[in-house]
mmCIF entry with sequence, helices, sheets and N, C-alpha, C, O atoms, coordinates in Angstrom:
data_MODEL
# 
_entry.id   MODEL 
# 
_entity.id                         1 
_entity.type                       polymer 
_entity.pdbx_number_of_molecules   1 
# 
_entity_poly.entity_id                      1 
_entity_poly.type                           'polypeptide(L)' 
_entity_poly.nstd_linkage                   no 
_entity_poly.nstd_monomer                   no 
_entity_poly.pdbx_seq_one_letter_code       
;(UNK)(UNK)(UNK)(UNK)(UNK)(UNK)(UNK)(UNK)(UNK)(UNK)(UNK)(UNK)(UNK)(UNK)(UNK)(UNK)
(UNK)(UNK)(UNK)(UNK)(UNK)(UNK)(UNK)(UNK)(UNK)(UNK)(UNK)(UNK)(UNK)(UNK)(UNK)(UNK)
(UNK)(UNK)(UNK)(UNK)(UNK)(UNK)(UNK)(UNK)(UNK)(UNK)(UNK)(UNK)(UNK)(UNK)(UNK)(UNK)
(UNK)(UNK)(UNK)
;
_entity_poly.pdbx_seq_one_letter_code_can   XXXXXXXXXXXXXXXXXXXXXXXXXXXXXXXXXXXXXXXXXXXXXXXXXXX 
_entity_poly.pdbx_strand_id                 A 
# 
loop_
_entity_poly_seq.entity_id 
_entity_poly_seq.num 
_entity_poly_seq.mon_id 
_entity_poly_seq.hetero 
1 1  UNK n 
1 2  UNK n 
1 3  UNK n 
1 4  UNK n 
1 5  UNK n 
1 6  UNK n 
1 7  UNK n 
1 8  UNK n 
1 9  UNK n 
1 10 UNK n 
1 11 UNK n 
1 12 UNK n 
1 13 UNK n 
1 14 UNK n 
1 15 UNK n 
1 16 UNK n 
1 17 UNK n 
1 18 UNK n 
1 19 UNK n 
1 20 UNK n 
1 21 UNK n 
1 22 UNK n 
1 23 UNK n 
1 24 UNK n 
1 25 UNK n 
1 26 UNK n 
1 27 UNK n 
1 28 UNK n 
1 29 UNK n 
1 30 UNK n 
1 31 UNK n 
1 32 UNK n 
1 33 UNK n 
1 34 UNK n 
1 35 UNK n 
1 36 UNK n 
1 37 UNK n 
1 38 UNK n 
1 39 UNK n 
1 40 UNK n 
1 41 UNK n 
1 42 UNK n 
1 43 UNK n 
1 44 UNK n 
1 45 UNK n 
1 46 UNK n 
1 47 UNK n 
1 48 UNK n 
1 49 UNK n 
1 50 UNK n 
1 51 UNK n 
# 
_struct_asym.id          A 
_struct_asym.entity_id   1 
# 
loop_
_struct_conf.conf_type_id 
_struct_conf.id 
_struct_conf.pdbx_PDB_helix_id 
_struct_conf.beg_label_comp_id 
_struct_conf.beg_label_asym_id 
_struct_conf.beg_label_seq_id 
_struct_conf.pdbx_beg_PDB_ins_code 
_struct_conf.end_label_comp_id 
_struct_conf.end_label_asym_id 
_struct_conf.end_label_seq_id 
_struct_conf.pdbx_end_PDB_ins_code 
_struct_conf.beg_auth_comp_id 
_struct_conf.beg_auth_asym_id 
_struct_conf.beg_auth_seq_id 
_struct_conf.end_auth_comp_id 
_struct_conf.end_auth_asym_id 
_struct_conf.end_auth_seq_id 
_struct_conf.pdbx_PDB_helix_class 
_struct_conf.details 
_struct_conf.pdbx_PDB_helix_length 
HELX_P HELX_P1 AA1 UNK A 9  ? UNK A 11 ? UNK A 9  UNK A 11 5 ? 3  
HELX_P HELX_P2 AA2 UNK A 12 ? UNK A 21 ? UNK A 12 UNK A 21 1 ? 10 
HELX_P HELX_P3 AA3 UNK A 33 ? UNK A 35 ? UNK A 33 UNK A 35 5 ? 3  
HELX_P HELX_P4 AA4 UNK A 43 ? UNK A 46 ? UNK A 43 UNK A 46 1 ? 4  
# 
_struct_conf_type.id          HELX_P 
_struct_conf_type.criteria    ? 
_struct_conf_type.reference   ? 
# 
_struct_sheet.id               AA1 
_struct_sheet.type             ? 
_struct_sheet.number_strands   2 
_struct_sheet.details          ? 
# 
_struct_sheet_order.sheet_id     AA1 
_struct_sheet_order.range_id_1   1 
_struct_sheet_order.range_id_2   2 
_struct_sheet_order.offset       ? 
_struct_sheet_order.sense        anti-parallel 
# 
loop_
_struct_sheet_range.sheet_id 
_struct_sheet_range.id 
_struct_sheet_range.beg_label_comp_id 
_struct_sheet_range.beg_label_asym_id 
_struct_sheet_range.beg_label_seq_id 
_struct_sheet_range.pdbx_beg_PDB_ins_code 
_struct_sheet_range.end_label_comp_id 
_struct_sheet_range.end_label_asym_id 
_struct_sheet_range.end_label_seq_id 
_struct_sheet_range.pdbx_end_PDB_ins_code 
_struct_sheet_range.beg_auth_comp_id 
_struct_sheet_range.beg_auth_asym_id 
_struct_sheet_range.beg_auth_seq_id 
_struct_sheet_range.end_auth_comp_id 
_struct_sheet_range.end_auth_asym_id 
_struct_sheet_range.end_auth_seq_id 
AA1 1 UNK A 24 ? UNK A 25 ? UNK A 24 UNK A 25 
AA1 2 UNK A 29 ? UNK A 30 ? UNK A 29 UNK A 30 
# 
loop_
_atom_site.group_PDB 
_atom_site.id 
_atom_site.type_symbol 
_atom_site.label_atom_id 
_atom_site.label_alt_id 
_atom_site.label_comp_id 
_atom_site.label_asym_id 
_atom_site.label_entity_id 
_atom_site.label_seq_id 
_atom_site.pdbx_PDB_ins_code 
_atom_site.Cartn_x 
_atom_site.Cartn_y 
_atom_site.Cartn_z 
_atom_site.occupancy 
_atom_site.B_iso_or_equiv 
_atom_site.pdbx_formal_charge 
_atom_site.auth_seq_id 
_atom_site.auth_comp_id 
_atom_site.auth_asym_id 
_atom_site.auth_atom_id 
_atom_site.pdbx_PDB_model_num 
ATOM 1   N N  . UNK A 1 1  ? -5.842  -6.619  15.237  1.00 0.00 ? 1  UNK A N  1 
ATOM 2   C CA . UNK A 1 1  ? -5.856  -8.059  15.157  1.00 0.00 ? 1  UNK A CA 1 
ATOM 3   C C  . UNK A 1 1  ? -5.279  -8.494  13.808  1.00 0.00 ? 1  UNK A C  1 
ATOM 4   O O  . UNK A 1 1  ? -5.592  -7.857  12.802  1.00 0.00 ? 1  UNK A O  1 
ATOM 5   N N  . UNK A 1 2  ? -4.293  -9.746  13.715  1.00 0.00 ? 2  UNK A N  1 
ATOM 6   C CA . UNK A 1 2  ? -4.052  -10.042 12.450  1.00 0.00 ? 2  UNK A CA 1 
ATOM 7   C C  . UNK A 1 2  ? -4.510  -11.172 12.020  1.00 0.00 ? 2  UNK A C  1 
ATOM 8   O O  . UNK A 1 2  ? -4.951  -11.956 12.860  1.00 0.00 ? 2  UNK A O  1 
ATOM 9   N N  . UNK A 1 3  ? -4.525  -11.635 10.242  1.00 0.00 ? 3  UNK A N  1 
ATOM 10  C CA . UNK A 1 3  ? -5.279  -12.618 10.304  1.00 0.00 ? 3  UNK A CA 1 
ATOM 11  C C  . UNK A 1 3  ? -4.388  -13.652 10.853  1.00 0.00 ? 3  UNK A C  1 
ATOM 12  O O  . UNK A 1 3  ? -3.250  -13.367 11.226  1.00 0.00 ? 3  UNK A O  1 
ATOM 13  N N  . UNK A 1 4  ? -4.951  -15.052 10.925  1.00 0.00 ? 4  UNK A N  1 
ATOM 14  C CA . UNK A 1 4  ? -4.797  -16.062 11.447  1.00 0.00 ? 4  UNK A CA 1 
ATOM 15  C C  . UNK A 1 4  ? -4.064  -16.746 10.013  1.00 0.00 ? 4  UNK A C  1 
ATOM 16  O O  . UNK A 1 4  ? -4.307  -17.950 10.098  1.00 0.00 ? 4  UNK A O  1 
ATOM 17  N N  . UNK A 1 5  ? -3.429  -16.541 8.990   1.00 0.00 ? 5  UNK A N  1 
ATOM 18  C CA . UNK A 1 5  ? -2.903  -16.758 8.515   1.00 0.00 ? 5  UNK A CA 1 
ATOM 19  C C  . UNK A 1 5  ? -1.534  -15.787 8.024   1.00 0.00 ? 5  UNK A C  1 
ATOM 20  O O  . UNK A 1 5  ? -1.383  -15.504 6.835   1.00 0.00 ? 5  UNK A O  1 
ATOM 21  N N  . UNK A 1 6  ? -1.155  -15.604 8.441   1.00 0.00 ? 6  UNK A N  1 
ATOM 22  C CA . UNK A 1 6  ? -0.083  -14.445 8.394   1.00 0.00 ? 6  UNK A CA 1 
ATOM 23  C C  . UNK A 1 6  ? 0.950   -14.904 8.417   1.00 0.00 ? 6  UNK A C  1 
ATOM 24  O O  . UNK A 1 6  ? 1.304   -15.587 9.378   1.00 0.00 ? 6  UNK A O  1 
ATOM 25  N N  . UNK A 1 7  ? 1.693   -14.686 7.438   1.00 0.00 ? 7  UNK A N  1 
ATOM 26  C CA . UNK A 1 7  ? 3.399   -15.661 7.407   1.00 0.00 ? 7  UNK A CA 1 
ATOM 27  C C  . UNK A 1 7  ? 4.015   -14.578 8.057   1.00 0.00 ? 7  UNK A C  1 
ATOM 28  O O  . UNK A 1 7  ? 4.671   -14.805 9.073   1.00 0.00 ? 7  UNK A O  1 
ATOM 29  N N  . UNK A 1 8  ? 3.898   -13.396 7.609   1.00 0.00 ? 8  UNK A N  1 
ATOM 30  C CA . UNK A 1 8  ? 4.985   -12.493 8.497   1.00 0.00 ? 8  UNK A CA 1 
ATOM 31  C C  . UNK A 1 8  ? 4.385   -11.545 9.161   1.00 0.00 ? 8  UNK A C  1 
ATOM 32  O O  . UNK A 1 8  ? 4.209   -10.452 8.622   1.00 0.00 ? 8  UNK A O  1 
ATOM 33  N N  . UNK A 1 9  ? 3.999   -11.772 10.346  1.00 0.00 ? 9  UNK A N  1 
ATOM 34  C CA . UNK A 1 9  ? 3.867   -10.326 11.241  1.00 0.00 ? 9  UNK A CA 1 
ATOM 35  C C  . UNK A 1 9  ? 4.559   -8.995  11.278  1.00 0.00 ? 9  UNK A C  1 
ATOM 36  O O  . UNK A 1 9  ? 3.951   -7.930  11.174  1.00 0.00 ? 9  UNK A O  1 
ATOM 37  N N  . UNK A 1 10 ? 5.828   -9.100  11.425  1.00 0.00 ? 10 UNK A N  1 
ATOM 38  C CA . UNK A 1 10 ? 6.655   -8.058  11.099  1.00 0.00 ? 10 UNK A CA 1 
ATOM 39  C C  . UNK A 1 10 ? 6.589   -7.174  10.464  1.00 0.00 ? 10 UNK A C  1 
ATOM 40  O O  . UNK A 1 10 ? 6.846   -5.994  10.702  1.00 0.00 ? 10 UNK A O  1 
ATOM 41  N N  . UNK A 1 11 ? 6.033   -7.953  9.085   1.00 0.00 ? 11 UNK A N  1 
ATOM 42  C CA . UNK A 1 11 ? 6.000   -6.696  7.823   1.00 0.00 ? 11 UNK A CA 1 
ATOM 43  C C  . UNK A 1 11 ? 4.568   -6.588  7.495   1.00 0.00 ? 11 UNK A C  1 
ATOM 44  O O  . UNK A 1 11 ? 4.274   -6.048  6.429   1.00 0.00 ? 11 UNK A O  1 
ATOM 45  N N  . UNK A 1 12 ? 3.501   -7.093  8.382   1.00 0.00 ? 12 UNK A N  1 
ATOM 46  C CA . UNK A 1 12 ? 2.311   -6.789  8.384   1.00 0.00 ? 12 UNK A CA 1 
ATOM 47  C C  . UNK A 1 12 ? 1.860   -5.629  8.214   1.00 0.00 ? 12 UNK A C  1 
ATOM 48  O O  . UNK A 1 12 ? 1.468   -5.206  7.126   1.00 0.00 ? 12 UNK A O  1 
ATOM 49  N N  . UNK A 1 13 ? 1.869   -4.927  9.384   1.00 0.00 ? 13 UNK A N  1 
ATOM 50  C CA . UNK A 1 13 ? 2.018   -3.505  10.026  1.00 0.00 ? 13 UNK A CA 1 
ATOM 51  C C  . UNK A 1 13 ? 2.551   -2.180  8.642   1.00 0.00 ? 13 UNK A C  1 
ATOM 52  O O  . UNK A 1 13 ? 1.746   -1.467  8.042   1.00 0.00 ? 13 UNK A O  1 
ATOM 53  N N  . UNK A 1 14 ? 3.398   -2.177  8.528   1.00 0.00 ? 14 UNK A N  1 
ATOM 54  C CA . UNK A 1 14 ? 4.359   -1.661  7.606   1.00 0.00 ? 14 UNK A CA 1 
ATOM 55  C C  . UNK A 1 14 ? 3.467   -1.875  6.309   1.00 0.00 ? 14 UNK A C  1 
ATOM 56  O O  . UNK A 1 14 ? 3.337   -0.859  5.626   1.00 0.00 ? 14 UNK A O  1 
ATOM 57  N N  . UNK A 1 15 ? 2.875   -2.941  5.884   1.00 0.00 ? 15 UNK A N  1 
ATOM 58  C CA . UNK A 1 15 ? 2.573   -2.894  4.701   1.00 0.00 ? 15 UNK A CA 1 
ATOM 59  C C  . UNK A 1 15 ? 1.176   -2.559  4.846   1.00 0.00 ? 15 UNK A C  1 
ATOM 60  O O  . UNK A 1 15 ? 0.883   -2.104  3.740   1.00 0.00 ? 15 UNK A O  1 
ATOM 61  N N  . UNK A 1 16 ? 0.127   -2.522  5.587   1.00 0.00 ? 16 UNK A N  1 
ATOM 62  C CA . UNK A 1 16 ? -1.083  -1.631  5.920   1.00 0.00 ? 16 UNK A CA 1 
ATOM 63  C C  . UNK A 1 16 ? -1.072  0.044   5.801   1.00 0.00 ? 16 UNK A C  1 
ATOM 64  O O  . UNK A 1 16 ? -1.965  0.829   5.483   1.00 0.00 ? 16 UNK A O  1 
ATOM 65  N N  . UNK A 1 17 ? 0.754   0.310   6.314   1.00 0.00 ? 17 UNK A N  1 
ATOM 66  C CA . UNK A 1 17 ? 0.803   1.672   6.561   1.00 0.00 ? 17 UNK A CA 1 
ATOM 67  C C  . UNK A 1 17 ? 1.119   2.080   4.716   1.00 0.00 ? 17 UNK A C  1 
ATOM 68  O O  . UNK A 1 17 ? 1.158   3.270   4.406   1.00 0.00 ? 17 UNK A O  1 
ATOM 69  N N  . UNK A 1 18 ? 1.245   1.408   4.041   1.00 0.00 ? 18 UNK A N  1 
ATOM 70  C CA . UNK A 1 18 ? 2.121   1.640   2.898   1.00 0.00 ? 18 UNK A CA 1 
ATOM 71  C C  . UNK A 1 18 ? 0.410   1.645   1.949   1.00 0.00 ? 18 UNK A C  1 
ATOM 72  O O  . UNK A 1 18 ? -0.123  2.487   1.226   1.00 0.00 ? 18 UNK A O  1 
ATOM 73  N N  . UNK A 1 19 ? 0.117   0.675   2.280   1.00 0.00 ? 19 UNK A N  1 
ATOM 74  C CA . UNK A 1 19 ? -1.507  0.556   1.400   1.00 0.00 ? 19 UNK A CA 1 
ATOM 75  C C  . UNK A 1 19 ? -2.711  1.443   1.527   1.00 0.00 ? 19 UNK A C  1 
ATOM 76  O O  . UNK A 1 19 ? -3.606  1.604   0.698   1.00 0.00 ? 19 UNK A O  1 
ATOM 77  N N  . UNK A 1 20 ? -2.560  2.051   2.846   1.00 0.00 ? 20 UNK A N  1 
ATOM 78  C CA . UNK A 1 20 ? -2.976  3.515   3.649   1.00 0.00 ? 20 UNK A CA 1 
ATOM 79  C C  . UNK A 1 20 ? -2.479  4.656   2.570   1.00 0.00 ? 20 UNK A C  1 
ATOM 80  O O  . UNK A 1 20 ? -3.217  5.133   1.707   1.00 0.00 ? 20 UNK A O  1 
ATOM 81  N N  . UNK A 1 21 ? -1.670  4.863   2.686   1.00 0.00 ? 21 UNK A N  1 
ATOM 82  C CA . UNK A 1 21 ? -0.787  6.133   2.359   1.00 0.00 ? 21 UNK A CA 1 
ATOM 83  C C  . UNK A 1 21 ? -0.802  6.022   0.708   1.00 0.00 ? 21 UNK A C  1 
ATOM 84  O O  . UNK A 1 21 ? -0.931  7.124   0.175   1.00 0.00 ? 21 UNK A O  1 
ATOM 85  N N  . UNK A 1 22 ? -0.693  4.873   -0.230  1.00 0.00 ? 22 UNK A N  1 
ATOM 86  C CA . UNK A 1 22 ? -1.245  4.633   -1.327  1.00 0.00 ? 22 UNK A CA 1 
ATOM 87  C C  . UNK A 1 22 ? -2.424  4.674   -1.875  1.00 0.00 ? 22 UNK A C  1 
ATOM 88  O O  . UNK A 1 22 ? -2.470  4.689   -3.105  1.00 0.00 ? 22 UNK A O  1 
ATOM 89  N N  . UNK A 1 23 ? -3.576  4.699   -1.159  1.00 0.00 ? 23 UNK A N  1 
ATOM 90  C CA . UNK A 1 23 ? -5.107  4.108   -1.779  1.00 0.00 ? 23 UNK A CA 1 
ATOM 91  C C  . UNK A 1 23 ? -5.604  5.586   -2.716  1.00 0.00 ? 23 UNK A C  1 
ATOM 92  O O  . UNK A 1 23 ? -5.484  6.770   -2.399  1.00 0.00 ? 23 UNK A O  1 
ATOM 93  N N  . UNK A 1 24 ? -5.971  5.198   -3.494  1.00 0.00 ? 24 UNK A N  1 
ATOM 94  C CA . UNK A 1 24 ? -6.792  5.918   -4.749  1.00 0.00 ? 24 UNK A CA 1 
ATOM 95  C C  . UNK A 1 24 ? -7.768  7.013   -3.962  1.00 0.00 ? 24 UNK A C  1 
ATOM 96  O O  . UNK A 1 24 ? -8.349  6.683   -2.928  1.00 0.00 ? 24 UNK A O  1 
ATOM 97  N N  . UNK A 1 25 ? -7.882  8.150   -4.452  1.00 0.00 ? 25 UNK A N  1 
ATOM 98  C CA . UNK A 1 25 ? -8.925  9.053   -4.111  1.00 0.00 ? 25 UNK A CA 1 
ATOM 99  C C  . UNK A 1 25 ? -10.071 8.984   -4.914  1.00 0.00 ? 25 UNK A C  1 
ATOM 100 O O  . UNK A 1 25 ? -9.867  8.249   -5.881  1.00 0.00 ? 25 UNK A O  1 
ATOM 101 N N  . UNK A 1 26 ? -11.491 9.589   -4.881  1.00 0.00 ? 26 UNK A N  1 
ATOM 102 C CA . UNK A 1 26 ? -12.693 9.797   -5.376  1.00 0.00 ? 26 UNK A CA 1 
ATOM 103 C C  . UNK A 1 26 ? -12.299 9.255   -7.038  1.00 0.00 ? 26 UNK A C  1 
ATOM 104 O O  . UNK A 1 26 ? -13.005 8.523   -7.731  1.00 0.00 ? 26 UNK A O  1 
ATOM 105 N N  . UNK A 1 27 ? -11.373 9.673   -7.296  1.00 0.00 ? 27 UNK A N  1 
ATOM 106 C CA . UNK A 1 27 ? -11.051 9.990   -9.216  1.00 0.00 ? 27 UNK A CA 1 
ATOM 107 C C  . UNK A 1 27 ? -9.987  8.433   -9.562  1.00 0.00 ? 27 UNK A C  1 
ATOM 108 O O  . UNK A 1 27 ? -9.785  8.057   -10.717 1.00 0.00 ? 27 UNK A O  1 
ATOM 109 N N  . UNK A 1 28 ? -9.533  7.851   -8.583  1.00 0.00 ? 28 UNK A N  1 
ATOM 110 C CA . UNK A 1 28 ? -8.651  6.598   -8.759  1.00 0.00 ? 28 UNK A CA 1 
ATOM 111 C C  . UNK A 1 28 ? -7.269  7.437   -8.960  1.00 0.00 ? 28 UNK A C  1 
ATOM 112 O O  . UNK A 1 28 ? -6.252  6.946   -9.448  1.00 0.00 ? 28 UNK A O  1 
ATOM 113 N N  . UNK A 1 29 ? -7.362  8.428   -8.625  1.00 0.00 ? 29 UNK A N  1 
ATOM 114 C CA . UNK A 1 29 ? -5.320  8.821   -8.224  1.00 0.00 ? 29 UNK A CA 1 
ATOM 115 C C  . UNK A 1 29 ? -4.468  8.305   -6.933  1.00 0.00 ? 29 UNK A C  1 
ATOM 116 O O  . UNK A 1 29 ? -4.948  8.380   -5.802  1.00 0.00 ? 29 UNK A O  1 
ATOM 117 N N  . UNK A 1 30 ? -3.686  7.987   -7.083  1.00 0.00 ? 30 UNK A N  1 
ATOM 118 C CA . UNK A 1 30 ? -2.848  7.985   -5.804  1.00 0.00 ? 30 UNK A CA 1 
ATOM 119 C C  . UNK A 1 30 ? -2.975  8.903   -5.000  1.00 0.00 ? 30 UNK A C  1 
ATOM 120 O O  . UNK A 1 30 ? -2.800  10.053  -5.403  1.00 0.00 ? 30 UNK A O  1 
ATOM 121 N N  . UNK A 1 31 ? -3.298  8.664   -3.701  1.00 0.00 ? 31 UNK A N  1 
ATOM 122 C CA . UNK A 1 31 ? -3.239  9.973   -2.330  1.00 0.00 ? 31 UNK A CA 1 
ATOM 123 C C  . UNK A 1 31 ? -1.811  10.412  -1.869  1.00 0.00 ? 31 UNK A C  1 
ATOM 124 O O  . UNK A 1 31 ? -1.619  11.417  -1.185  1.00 0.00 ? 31 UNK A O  1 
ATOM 125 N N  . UNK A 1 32 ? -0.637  9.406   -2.389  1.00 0.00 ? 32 UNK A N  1 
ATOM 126 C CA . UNK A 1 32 ? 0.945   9.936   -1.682  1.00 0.00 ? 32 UNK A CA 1 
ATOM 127 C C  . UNK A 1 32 ? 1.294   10.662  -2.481  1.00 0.00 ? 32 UNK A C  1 
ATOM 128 O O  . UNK A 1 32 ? 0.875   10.520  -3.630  1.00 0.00 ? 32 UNK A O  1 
ATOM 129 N N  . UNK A 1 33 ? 2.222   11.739  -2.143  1.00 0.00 ? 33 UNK A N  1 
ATOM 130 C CA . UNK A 1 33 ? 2.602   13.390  -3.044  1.00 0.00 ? 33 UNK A CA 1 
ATOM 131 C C  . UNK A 1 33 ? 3.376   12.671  -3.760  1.00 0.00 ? 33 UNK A C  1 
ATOM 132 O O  . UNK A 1 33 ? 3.326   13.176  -4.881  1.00 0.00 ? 33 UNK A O  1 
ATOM 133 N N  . UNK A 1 34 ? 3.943   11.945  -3.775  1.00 0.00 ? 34 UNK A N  1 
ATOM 134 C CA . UNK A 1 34 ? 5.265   11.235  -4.511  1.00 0.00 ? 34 UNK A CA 1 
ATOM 135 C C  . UNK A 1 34 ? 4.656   10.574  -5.825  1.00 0.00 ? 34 UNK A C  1 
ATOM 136 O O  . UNK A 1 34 ? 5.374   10.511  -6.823  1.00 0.00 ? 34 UNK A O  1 
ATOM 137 N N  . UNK A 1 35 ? 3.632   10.184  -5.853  1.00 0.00 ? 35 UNK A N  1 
ATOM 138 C CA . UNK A 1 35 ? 2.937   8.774   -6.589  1.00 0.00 ? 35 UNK A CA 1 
ATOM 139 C C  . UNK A 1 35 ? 2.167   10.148  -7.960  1.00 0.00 ? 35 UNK A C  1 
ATOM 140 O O  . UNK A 1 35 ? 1.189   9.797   -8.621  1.00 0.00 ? 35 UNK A O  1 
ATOM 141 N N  . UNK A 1 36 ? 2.775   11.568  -8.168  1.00 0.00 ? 36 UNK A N  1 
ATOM 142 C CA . UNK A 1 36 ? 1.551   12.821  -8.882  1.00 0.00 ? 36 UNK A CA 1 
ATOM 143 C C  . UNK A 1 36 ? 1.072   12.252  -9.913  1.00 0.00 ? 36 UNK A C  1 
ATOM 144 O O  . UNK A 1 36 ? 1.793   12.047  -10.890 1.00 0.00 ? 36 UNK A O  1 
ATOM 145 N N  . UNK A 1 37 ? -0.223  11.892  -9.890  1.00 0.00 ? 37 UNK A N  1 
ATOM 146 C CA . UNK A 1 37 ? -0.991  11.629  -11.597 1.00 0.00 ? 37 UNK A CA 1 
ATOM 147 C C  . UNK A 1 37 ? -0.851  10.099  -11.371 1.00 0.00 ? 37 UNK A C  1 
ATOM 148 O O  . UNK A 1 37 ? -1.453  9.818   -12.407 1.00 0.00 ? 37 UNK A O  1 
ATOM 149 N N  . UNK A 1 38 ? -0.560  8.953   -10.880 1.00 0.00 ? 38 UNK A N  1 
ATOM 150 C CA . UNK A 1 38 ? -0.279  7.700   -11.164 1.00 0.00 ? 38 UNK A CA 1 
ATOM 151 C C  . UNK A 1 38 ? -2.017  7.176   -10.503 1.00 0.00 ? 38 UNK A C  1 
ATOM 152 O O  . UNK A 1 38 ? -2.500  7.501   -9.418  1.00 0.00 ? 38 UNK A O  1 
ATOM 153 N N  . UNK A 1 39 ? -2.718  6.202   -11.698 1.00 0.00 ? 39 UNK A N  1 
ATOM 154 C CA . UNK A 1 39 ? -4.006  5.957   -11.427 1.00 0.00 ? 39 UNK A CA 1 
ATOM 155 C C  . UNK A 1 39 ? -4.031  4.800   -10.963 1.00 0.00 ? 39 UNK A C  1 
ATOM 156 O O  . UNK A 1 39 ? -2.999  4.149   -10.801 1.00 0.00 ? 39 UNK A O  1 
ATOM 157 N N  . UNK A 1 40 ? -5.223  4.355   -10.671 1.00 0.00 ? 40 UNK A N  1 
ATOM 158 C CA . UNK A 1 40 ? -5.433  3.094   -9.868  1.00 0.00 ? 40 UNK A CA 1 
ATOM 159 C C  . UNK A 1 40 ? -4.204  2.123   -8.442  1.00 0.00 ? 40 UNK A C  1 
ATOM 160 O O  . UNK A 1 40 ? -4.038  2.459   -7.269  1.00 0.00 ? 40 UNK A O  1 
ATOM 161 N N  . UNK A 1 41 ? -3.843  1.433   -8.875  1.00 0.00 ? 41 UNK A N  1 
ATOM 162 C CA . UNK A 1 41 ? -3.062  1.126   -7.559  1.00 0.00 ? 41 UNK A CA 1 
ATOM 163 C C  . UNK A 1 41 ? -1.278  1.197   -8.646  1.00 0.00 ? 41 UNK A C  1 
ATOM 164 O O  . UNK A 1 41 ? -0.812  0.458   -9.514  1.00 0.00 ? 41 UNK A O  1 
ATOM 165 N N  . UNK A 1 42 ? -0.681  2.738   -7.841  1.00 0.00 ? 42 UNK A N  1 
ATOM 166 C CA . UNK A 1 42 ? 0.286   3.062   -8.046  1.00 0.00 ? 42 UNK A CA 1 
ATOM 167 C C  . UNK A 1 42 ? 1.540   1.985   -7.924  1.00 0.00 ? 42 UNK A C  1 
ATOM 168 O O  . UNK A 1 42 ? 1.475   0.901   -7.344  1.00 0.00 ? 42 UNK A O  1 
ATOM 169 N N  . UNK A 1 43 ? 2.406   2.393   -8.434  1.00 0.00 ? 43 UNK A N  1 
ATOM 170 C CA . UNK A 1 43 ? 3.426   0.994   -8.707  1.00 0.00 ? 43 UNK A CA 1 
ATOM 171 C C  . UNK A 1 43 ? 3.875   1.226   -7.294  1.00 0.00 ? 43 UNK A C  1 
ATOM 172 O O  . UNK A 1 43 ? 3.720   0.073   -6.892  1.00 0.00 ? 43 UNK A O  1 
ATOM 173 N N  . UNK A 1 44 ? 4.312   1.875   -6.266  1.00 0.00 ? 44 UNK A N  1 
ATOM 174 C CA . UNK A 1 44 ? 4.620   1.828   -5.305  1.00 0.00 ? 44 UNK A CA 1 
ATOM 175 C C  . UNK A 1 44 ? 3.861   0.395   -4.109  1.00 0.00 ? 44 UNK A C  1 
ATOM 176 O O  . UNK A 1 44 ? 4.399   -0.369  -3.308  1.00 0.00 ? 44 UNK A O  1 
ATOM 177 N N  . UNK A 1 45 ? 2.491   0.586   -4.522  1.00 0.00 ? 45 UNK A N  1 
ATOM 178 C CA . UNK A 1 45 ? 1.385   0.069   -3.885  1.00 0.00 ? 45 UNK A CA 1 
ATOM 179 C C  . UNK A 1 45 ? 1.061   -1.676  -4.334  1.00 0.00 ? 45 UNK A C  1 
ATOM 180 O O  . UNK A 1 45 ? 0.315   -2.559  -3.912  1.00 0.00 ? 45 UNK A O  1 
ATOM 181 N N  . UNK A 1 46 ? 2.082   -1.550  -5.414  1.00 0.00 ? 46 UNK A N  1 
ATOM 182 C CA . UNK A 1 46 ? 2.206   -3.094  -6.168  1.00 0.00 ? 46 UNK A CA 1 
ATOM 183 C C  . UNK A 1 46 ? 3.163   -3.885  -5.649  1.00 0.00 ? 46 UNK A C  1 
ATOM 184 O O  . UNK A 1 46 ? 3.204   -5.093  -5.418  1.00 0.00 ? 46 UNK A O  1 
ATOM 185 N N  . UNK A 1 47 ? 4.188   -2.699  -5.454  1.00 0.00 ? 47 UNK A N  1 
ATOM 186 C CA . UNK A 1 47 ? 5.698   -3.235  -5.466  1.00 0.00 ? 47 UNK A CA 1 
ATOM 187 C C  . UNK A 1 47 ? 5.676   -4.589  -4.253  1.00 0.00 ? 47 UNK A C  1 
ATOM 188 O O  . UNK A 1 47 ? 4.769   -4.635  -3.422  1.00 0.00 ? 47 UNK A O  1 
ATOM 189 N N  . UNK A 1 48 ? 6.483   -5.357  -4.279  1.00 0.00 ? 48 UNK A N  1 
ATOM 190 C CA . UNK A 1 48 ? 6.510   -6.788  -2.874  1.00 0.00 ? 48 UNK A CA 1 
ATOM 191 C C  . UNK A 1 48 ? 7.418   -6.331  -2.362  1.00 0.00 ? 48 UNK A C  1 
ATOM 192 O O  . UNK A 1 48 ? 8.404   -5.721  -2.775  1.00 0.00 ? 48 UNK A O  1 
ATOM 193 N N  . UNK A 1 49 ? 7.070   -6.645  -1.391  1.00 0.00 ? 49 UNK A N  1 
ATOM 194 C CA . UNK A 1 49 ? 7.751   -6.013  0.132   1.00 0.00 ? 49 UNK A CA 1 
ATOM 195 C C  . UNK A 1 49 ? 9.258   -6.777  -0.181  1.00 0.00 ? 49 UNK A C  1 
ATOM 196 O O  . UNK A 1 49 ? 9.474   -7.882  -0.678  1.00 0.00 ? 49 UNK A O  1 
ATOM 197 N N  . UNK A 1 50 ? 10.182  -5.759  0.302   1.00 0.00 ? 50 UNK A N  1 
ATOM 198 C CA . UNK A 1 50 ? 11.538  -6.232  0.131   1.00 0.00 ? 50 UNK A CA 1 
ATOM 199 C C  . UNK A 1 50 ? 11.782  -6.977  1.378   1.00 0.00 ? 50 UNK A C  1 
ATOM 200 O O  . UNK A 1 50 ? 11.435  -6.629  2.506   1.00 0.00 ? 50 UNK A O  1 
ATOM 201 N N  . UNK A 1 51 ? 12.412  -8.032  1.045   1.00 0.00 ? 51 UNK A N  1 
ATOM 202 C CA . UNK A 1 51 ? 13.152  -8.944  2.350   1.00 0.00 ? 51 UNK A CA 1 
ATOM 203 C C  . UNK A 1 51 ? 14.531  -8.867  2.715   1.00 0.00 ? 51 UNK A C  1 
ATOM 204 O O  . UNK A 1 51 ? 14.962  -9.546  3.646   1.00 0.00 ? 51 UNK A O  1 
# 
């Protein structure tokens, strides 16, 4: 379900999968192999969705 305020559906989806694959483990590291050693919410996980 999405919220009821959602400007873009499209890139909804996509950016859940991106915030998934980013979120901090037990210690506040990044969980993606790419993101090694980067703490709290990795710059990947910051970055705005490109249009």
């Amino acid at each position: 379900m999405t919220p009821d305020d959602l400007a873009d559906p499209l890139l909804w989806r996509p950016a859940l999968g991106v915030t998934a694959a980013h979120r901090p483990d037990n210690h506040g590291i990044c969980g993606d192999l790419r993101c090694t050693g980067q703490s709290g919410m990795c710059a990947a996980a910051r970055a705005p969705a490109e249009s």
